[in-house]
N, C-alpha and C positions, 0 to 999 in steps of 0.2 A: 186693207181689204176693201172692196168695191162689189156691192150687189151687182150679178151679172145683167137684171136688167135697168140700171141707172146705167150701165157700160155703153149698151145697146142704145139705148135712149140717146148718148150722148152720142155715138157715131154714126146714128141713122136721122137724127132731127136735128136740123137748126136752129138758132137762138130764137129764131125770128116765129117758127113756130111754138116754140115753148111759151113766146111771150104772147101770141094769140090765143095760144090753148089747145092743146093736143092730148089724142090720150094714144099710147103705143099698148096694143097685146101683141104678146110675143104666146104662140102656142106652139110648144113643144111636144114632145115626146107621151112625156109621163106627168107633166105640170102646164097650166096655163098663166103668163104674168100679166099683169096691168098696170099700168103708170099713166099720172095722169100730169099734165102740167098748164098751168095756166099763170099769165102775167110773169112767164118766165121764172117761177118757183114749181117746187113738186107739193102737191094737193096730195096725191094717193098714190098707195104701193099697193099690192094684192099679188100673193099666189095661190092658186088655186089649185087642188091634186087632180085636177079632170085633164087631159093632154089629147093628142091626136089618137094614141092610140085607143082609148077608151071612144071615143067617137067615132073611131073604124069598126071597133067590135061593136058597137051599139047598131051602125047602116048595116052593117054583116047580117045582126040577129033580126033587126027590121025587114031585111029585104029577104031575109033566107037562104042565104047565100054561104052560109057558114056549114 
């Protein structure tokens, strides 16, 4: 088994950035991920339960649109 976002990490960045230091959010749905890498090791993981669509109803209720 493979966290989906060490997957992503792995198919969207190169070594080269891992070993500068990169950090990937992947925001989703219903979840926001974070990963972080530096000197080509991973520092941090995080998910978060906030996602795109919480951030849509929130412009919605802001703007009154809803």
């Amino acid at each position: 088994m493979v966290l989906s976002l060490i997957a992503a990490a792995d198919a969207v960045l190169s070594p080269k950035q891992k070993e500068l230091g990169v950090v990937l959010v992947n925001i989703g749905a219903t979840t926001t991920s974070l990963i972080v890498y530096e000197e080509g090791e991973l520092l941090y993981l995080s998910v978060l339960p906030i996602g795109g669509v919480h951030i849509t109803n929130d412009l919605a209720v802001g703007l009154r649109i809803m």
